[in-house]
Structure formats: structure tokens, C-alpha cells
C-alpha positions in Angstrom: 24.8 -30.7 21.9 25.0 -27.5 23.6 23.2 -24.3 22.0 24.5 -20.8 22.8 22.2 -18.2 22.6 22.5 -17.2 19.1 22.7 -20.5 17.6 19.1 -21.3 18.8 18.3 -17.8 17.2 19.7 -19.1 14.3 18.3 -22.5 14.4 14.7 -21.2 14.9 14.9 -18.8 12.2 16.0 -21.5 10.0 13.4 -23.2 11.1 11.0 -20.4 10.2 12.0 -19.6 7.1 11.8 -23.3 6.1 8.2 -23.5 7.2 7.7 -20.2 5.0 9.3 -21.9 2.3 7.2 -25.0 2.4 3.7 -22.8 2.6 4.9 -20.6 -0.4 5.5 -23.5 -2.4 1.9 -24.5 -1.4 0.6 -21.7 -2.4 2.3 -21.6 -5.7 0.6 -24.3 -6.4 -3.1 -23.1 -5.4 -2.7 -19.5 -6.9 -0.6 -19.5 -9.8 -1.0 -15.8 -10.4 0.5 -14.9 -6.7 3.4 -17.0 -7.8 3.9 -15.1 -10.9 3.2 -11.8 -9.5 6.5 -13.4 -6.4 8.5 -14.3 -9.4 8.6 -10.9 -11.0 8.8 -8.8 -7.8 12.2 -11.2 -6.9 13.3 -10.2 -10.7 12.4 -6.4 -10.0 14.1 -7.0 -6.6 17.2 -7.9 -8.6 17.4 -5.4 -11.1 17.1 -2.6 -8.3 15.0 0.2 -7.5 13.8 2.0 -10.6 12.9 -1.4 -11.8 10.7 -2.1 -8.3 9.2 0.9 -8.9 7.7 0.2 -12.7 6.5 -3.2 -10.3 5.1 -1.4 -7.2 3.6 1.3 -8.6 0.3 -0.1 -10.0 0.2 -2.9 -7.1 -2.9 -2.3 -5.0 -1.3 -0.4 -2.2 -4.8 -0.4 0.3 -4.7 2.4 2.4 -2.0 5.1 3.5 -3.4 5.1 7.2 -0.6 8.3 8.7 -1.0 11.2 6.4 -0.6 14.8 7.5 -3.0 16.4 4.9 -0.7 19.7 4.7 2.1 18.0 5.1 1.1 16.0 2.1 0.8 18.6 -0.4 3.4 19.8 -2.8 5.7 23.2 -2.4 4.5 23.6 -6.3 1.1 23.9 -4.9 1.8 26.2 -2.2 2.9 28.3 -4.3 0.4 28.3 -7.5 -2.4 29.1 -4.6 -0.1 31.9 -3.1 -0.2 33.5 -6.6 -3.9 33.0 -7.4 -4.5 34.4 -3.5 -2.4 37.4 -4.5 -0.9 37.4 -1.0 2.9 38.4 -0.1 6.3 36.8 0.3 8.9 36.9 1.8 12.5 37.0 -0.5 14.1 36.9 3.0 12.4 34.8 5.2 11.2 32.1 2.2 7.8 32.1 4.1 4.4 33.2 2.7 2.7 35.9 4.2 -1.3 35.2 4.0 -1.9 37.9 6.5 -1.3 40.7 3.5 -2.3 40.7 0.1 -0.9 42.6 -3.6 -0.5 45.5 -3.7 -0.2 46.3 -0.1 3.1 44.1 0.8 5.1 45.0 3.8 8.7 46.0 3.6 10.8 43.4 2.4 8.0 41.3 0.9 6.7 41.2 -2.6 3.4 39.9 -4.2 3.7 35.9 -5.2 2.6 36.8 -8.3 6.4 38.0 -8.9 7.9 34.3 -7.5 7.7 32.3 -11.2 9.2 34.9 -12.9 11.6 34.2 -10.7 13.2 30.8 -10.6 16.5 31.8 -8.5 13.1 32.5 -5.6 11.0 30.3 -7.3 13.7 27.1 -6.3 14.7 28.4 -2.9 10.8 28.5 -1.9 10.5 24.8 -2.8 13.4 24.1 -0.9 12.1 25.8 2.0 8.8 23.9 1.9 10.2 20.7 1.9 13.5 18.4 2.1 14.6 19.2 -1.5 18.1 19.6 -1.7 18.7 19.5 2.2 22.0 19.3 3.6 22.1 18.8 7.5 24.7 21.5 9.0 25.3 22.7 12.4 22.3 24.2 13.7 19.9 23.3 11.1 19.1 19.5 11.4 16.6 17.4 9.4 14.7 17.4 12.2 14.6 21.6 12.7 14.0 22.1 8.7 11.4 19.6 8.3 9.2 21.2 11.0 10.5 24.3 10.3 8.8 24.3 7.0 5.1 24.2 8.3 5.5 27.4 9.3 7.2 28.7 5.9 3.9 27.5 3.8 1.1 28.5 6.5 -2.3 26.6 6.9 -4.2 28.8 4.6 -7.7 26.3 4.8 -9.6 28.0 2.2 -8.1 25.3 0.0 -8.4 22.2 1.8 -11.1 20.4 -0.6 -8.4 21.1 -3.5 -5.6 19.4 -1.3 -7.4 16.6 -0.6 -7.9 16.4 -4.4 -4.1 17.0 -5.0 -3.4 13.6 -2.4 -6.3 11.4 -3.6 -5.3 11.8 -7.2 -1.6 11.0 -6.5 -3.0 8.0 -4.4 -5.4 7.1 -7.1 -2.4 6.8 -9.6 -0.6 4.3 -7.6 -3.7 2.1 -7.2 -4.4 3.5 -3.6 -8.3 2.9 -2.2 -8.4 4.5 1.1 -6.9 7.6 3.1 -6.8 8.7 6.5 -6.1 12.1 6.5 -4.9 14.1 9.9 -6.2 18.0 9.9 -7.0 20.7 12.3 -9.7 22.4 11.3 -9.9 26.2 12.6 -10.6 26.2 16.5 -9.5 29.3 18.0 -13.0 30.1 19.3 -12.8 27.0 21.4 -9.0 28.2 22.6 -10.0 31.5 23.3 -12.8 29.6 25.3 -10.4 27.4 27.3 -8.2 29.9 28.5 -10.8 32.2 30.1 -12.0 29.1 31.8 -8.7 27.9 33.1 -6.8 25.1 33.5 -8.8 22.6 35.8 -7.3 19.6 36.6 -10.9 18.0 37.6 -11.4 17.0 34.0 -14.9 16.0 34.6 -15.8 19.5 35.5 -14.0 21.1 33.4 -15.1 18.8 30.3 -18.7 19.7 31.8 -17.8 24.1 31.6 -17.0 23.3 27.9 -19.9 21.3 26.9 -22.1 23.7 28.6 -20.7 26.5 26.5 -22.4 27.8 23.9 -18.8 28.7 22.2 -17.6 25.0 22.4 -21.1 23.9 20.4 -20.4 26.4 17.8 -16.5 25.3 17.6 -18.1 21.6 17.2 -20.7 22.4 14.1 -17.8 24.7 12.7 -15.3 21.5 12.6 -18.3 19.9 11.3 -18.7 22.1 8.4 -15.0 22.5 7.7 -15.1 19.0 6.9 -17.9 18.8 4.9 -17.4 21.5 2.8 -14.0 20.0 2.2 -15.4 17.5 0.8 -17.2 19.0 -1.0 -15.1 20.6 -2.5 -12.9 18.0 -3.6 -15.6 16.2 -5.6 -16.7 19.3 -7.2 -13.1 19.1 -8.6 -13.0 16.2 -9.4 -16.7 15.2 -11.0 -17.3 12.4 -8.4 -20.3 10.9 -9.6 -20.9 12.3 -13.2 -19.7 10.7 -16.2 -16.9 12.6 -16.3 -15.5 11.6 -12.9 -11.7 11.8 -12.1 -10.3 8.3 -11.4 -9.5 9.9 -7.5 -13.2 9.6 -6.9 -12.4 5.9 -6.9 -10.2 7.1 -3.1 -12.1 6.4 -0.1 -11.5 9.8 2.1 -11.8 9.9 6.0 -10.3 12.4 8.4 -8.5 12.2 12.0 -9.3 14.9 14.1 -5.4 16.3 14.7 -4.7 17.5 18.3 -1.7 20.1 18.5 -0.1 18.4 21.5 1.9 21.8 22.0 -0.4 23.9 23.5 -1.1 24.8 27.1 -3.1 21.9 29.3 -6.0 23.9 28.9 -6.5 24.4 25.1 -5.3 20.6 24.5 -8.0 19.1 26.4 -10.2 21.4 24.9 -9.1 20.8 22.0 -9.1 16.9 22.2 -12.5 17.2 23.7 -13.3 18.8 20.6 -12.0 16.1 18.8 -13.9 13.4 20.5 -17.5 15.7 20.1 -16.8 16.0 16.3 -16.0 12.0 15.6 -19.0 11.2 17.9 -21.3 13.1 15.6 -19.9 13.3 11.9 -19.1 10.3 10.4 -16.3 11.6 7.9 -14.5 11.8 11.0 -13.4 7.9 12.2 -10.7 9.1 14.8 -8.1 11.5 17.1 -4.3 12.0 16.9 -2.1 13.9 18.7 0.9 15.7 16.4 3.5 18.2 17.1 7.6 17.3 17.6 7.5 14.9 20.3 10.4 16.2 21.5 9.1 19.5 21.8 9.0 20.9 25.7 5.5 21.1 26.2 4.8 17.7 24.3 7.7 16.1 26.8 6.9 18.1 29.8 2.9 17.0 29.7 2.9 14.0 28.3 1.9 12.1 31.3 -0.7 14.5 31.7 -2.2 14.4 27.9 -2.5 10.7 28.5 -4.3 10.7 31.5 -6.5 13.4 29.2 -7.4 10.5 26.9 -7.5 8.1 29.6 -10.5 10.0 30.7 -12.3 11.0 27.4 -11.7 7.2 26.2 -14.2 6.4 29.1 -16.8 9.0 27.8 -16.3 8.5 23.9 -15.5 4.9 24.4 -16.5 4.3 20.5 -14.0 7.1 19.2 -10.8 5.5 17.7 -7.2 6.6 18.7 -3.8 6.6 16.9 -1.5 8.8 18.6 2.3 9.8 17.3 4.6 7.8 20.2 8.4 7.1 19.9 9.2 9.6 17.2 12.4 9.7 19.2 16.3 9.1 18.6 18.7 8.8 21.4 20.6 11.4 21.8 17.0 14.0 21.2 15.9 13.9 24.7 17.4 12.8 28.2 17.3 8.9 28.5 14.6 8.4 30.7 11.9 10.0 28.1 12.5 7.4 25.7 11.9 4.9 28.1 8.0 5.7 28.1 6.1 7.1 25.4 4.9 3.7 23.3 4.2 1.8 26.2 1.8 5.1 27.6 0.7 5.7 24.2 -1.2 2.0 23.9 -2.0 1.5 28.2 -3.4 4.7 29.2 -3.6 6.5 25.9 -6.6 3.7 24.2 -4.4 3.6 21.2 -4.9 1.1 18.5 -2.5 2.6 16.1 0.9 3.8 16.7 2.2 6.2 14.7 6.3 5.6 13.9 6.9 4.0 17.4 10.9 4.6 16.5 12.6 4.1 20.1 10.4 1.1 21.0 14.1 -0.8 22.1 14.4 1.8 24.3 11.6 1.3 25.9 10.9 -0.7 29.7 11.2 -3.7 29.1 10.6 -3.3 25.4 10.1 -7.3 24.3 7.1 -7.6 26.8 5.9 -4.3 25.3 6.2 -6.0 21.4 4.6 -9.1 22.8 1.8 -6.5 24.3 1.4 -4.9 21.3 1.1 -8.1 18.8 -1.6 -9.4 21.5 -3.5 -6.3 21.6 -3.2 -6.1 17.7 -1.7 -2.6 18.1 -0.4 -1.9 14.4 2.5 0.5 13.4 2.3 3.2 11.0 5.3 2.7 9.7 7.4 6.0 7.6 10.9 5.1 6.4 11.9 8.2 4.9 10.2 10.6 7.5 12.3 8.7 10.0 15.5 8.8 8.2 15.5 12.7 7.1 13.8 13.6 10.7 15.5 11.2 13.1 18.2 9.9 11.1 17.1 6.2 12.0 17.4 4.0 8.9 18.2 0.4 7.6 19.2 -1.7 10.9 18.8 1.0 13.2 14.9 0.9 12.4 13.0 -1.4 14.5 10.8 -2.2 11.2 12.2 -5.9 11.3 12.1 -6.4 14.8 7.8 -5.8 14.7 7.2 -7.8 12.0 9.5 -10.4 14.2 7.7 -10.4 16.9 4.2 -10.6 15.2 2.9 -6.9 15.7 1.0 -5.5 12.6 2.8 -3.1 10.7 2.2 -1.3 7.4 4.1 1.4 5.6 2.7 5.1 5.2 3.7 8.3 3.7 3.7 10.9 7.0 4.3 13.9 4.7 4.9 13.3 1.0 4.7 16.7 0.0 7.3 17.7 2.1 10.0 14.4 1.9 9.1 14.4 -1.8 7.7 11.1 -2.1 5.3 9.0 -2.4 3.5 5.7 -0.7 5.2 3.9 -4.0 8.8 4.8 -2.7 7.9 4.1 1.2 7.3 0.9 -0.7 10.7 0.4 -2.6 12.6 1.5 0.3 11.0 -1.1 2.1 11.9 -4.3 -0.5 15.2 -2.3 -1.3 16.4 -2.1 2.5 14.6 -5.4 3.8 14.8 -8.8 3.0 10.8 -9.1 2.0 8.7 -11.4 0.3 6.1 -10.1 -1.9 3.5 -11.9 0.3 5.4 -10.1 3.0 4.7 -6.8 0.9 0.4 -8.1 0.5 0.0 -8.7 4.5 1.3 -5.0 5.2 -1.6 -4.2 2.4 -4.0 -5.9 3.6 -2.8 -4.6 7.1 -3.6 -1.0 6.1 -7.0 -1.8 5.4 -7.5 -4.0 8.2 -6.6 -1.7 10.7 -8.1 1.3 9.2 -11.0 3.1 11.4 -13.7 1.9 9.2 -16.8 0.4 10.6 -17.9 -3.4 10.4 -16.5 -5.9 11.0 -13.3 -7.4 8.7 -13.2 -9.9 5.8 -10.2 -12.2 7.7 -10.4 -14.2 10.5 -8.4 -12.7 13.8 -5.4 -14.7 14.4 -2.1 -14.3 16.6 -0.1 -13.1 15.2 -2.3 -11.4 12.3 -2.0 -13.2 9.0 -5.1 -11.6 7.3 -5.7 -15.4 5.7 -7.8 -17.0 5.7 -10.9 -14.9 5.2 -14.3 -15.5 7.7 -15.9 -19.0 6.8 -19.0 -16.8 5.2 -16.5 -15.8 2.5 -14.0 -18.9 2.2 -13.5 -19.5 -1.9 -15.3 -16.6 -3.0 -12.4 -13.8 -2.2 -11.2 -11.7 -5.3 -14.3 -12.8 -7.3 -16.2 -9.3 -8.8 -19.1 -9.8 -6.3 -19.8 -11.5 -3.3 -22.9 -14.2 -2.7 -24.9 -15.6 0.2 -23.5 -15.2 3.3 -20.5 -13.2 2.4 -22.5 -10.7 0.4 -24.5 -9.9 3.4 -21.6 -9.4 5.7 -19.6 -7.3 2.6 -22.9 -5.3 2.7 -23.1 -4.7 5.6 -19.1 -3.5 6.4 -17.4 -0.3 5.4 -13.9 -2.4 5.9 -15.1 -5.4 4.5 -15.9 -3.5 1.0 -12.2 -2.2 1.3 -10.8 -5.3 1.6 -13.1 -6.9 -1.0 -12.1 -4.8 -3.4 -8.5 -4.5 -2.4 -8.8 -8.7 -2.7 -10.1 -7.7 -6.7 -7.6 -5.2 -7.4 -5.0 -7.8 -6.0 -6.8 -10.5 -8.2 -6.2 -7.9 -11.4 -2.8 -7.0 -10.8 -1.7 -10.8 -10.2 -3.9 -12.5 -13.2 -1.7 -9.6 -15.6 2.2 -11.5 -15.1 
């Protein structure tokens, strides 16, 4: 008998899901508590979402892997620091004003002190800040107020250790291990630097101006500080380390050095040369991104160019990890032919290993080959639902989630910016098992997934497969995973891993939250 084209798609996936099948029903009978933990996350699946919250919300989640750190924090927050800052703002403009402080506000501004007595203000600022009550109408997409809102809240950094306490404390509550948080710290030395240099499109020689400078050192052991003293800061506020000690302490905390892909050529290689000095040299910092609208002119017109950028600093700082933003793109946002691109740059010329949204991957060249390219290289997708649908208006079927889990590239979900959507990595998570038909072994791998593909040094608990299945673990540690401790062999290579602790105690937490249905 004849098959047309979709009845062999139909036949294989039967095929598929009946070999799923059979292995689920072996591994109900090898680990009982997975099965329990399957059973009530189908109930939970059943009853709807508030019910698949009260289930997802203490399951280990791993590691939220694309978080913008001021993007992540809360409007409420924004405003409680505006008020113990004493700085100005605008009624008018819903923006805070950190350049002038109470009493000496401008015309048409007024001290934040004034904003809670004020709730009519008081609510409009929180909708400002974030996607709160947001209604799309002519002129003023989601896309437009969600960026516009960086601008409305500023990048005050005198408070970075207490947002990085604000996001590991929400992440510790949802049984969260490890963050990767992009920042900027303060580089306008090394821009003012770049620009009386000049653009030079001989990147060795200009790379070799900067390093030579005595500004760009200073720029590198100021980044270096910034993070450290966020850090700092964060466990002062929390009591890391004394008996007291908040349960966030428990929250692993790197950084990704974020790139503002905006700029002229000149201060974004300077910049992302930056970015590669600092990672090289402080080990809080395990990687590079590039952010900005994608569609934005300068991040369309040089894009080309800011790859052949990393091309070139990959060579020199061939240890630095990348994940860049590519395919944060609808149709319809830019002409045809710059969707056709970006991904397929991104992980070729651009050294990436993670890619963050990856949206308009169908509308790539050739986009299969691409997916096939990507689950060979083991180039996982930082995956943000809710970002996507309130910034591109991609959701359900029109997301290409399905399609890269189909076609065996590693995927896991992340939050983008919670503060300003207004969630959580524990609704990324219910929008997922809400919106797609998903197992909850389906939900473990994109765990694990997040911790496998983090930027942590060491090598990994699992054995390297294609496509990924993160099980089983490395012979050394075969029979011994979610145990308290490891022994022998395993112990030693546990030991001697940053990412094979994460995942052995992501594999206890997992062990925990199973043995309790």
C-alpha cells in the first residue's frame, strides 16, 4: 500500500509514541516514585492550570538560563528604591528621573516619596514598568511598550546586589538551583574610549588600541568590581553562610556579560571585547550575550558585521561561552529576507551554544537542515512563551516549541523578563503543560536540560547522546544518582564539576519531590 506524505508522518509518530509508551511503562516499573509524581502531574493536567501550578511550583525547576537581571525585577521594587533614593518622577511621562533628587524636582516632576500616597500614580507607574493591564492599540504594540518600559524604570546599579536578591529568592521559592543572569555593568569609560579611536574595520588592530589602553584596563577591573560587589551585596542581604541564612543562598548565581547590540560598530566591539576580557579573568562571569530589539536598525543593519565581531574574538577567547538573542522575529516586523538569517549566523559564525528565543527558525534557509544542525551541534533553545506571545504575538502552534523538541534539539523553558511580563519560571512552566501535549518526563529532560547546558565548568553527570536524553548518567555514577552523596568514582568526578554538583543535586531534589506522591 501506497503512503502519502502525511500518512507516513502519522504512521511514524504512532510509531514513536508507541515506543514512548512501552519505555514509560518500563520505567514505571523501575521508579515507582517517577510514576507517581506522572500520575499526579496528568491529574493536575486535567484539572487545569491553577491546579498545575500547586504541582509545578515546588518541582525542582534546575536552572532559568535567559534572565535579563533588570528585566527581572518587579515595578513594586522600582519604586520602593525610587522612594528610599529620594529622586523625582514624572506624573507625565510615568518614567523615574534618577538624574534629580527631593527637593530639587524639575517642572512637572515630583519627589517619589509622594507616588504611594498616591495609588491613581502609584498603579499607572506599575503599568508602565511592565505588561500589567496592557492592551495593544494602534501605535503602541506589545512589542513598543515592553521595551519601552526599560527606559521608564532606568538602570539605577547602586542596587544590583538587592535585585539579585529580589530574583534568587523568587527562584529559591519555586525550588530553583541555578541562574544566569544577563547585566551591563557601567562602561562608558570604555565607549568614550572607542569613539575617539574610531571605527576600524581591522579588528586585530583595533582589539590591539583597546587592550593597549590604559582606559580599557580600568573599564575591565571596574566590570570586575561591579560584579563582585554585587555579590556581595546580595549575601549581606541575605546572611549566606550564617545561621540565619535566607533559603536564596541555596541559588547558584552567575552572570552573562550583556552586549547592547545597538550601538555604533565601534563601542559594540569595544564593548564585546570587554565582555570577553571580563569572563577570561573573573569567574562569576561564565559568558557573553548580545540584547537590544532585534529588529532595531542598527541591530538589523550590522548584524552581519557583529558576527563577524565574534567570529574573531571566539578565535582569541576561544574558552568564553556564547548565547546570543537570534530569531526574536515575527513576520511581518522586518522585510522577508532578515528572517531568513539570523539563527543560522547566530550558531555558524557567531560560536553560539545557546540560542536565545530562536522564534522565526521556519523562516529560516533551509530551516530543517538548520534543526538537524542545531540537534547535532547540541545548540539548546532558551525557550520564553510569554515574552514571545506579549512581544511577538507568536503563541500556541505558531511557536516552533514542538517543532525543536521534534527534531531532537535541546530546549528548556526560561523566564526572559519576569518582572516586567509579571511571571514567573513556574507559569513559563504551566503554559508549557497547559498549551502542549507534554509528559512529565517530557517536563524533567527540559530540567535537566537547563542544567546541562548551563556555562558551568566540568564536565556533566549524563552521557552525550543524539538527540540528548540526559539518561543514562556516565558509567562512574550508574545506580548511585539521587542518592544524598556520591562514592568512588562518581564522587571524584561530582567533585571535581561545577555542573555535575548541579545536576547531582537537581537528581536529589528530583528524588525528594518524587518519593512525596
Amino acid at each position: 500500500m501506497l503512503l502519502t506524505r502525511r500518512s507516513r508522518g502519522f504512521a511514524a509518530l504512532s510509531f514513536v509514541c508507541f515506543a514512548a509508551c512501552l519505555t514509560a511503562g518500563l520505567a514505571a516499573q523501575a521508579f515507582p516514585d517517577e510514576a507517581r509524581a506522572a500520575r499526579a502531574f496528568q491529574e493536575a493536567r486535567r484539572e487545569g492550570p491553577p491546579a498545575l501550578r500547586a504541582f509545578l511550583y515546588p518541582m525542582p525547576k534546575g536552572a532559568d538560563l535567559h534572565v535579563h537581571l533588570g528585566g527581572a525585577v518587579y515595578a513594586e521594587t522600582w519604586i520602593r528604591e525610587a522612594v528610599e533614593d529620594g529622586v523625582c518622577v514624572s506624573s507625565t511621562q510615568l518614567r523615574l528621573d534618577d538624574d534629580h533628587h527631593a527637593p530639587d524636582c524639575p517642572a512637572g516632576e515630583s519627589p517619589a516619596s509622594a507616588v504611594p500616597a498616591d495609588q491613581h500614580l502609584y498603579d499607572e507607574l506599575i503599568d508602565a514598568f511592565s505588561m500589567r493591564s496592557f492592551v495593544p492599540v494602534t501605535g503602541d504594540s506589545g512589542h513598543d511598550h515592553f521595551f519601552d518600559t526599560f527606559g521608564r524604570f532606568g538602570d539605577d546599579k547602586r542596587h544590583t546586589g538587592d535585585w539579585i536578591d529580589e530574583v534568587a529568592s523568587r527562584a529559591a521559592a519555586q525550588n530553583e538551583q541555578y541562574l544566569e543572569l544577563m547585566q551591563t555593568p557601567p562602561f562608558g569609560g570604555v565607549r568614550v574610549l572607542a569613539d575617539r579611536i574610531g571605527w576600524n574595520p581591522d579588528l586585530s588592530q583595533f582589539r590591539n588600541r583597546l587592550l593597549a589602553s590604559s582606559e580599557f584596563r580600568d573599564g575591565v577591573e571596574s566590570a570586575r568590581h561591579y560584579f563582585t560587589s554585587a555579590l556581595q551585596r546580595r549575601n549581606e542581604v541575605e546572611h549566606c553562610g550564617e545561621p540565619d541564612a535566607a533559603s536564596a543562598c541555596g541559588v547558584t548565581v552567575r552572570f552573562l556579560y550583556q552586549v547592547l547590540r545597538g550601538y555604533p560598530p565601534q563601542q559594540v566591539f569595544a564593548q564585546t571585547l570587554l565582555g570577553f576580557e571580563v569572563a577570561s579573568a573573573d569567574p562569576d562571569v561564565v559568558g557573553i550575550n548580545f540584547v537590544m530589539p532585534e529588529d532595531g536598525y542598527i541591530s538589523m543593519r550590522d548584524y552581519a558585521l557583529q558576527m563577524h565581531m565574534l567570529d574573531y574574538l571566539h578565535s582569541q577567547y576561544p574558552r568564553v561561552h556564547i548565547s546570543l538573542h537570534a530569531g526574536e522575529l515575527a513576520p511581518g516586523m522586518v522585510p522577508p529576507q532578515g528572517l531568513t538569517f539570523h539563527i543560522r549566523s547566530a550558531v555558524e559564525q557567531g560560536h553560539a551554544e545557546r540560542i536565545g528565543h530562536g522564534v522565526d527558525v521556519m523562516y529560516e534557509d533551509r530551516p530543517w537542515q538548520l534543526l538537524k544542525e542545531m540537534a547535532d551541534r547540541h545548540v539548546m533553545v532558551e525557550i520564553n512563551l510569554t515574552s514571545n506571545d506579549v512581544i511577538l504575538n507568536i503563541k500556541g502552534d505558531e511557536h516552533p516549541f514542538m517543532l525543536y523538541r521534534r527534531m531532537g534539539v535541546p530546549v528548556a523553558l526560561s523566564t526572559d523578563d519576569e518582572g516586567v511580563s509579571r511571571i514567573d519560571l513556574t507559569h513559563e512552566y504551566v503554559r508549557a503543560a497547559d498549551t502542549y501535549p507534554l509528559s512529565y518526563h517530557d517536563l524533567k529532560l527540559m530540567v535537566r536540560t537547563s542544567i546541562e547546558h548551563s556555562f558551568l565548568s566540568g564536565p556533566s553527570l549524563w552521557e552525550r547522546t543524539t538527540p540528548e536524553k540526559l539518561d543514562p548518567p556516565v558509567a562512574a555514577c550508574r545506580g548511585q544518582v539521587g542518592e544524598a552523596e556520591p562514592s568512588g568514582a562518581c564522587a571524584r568526578l561530582v567533585n571535581s564539576s561545577q555542573k555535575a554538583q548541579q545536576e547531582w543535586e537537581l537528581e536529589r531534589r528530583f528524588h525528594a519531590f518524587e518519593s512525596s506522591f
